[in-house]
C-alpha positions in Angstrom: 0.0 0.0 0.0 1.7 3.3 -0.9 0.3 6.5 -0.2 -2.0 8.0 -2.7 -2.8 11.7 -3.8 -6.8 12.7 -3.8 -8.4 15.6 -4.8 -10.8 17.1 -2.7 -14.2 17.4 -3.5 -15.0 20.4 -2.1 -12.1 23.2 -2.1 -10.4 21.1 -5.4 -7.1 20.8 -3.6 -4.9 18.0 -3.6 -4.0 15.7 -0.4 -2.1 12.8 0.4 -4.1 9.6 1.4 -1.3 8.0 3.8 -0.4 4.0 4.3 -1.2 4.5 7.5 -4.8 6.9 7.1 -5.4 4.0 4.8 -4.8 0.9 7.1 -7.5 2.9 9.5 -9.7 3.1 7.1 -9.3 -0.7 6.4 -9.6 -1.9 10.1 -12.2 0.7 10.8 -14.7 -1.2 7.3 -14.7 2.1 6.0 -14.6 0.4 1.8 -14.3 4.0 -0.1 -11.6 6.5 0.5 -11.8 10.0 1.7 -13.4 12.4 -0.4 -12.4 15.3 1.2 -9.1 17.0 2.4 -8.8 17.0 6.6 -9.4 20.7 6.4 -12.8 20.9 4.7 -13.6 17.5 6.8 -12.9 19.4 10.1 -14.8 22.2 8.6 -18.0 20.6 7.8 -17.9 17.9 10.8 -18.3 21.7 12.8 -20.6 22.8 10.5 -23.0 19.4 11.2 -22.6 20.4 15.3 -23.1 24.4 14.9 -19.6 24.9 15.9 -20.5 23.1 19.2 -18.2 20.1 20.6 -20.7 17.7 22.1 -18.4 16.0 24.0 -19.5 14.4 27.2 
């Protein structure tokens, strides 16, 4: 498994899909690959909680 670039679906930008991001993704189930950079991820996971962190 190498890494492997990806262009984000959102913003357009390019981002590297590491060995290791990609062997969490494998023993997580997770079958498709990121279609989004970690920037516009982190910005719409705080979109989908109103910028609130839920934690508890």
């Amino acid at each position: 498994m190498a890494d492997r670039n990806i262009t984000c679906k959102d913003c357009g930008k390019e981002f590297v899909f590491t060995e290791g991001e990609q062997a969490f993704y494998k023993e997580k189930g997770f079958e498709n690959d990121p279609v989004r950079c970690p920037e516009c991820r982190k910005s719409r996971k705080a979109s989908r909680n109103n910028g609130f962190n839920n934690k508890r």
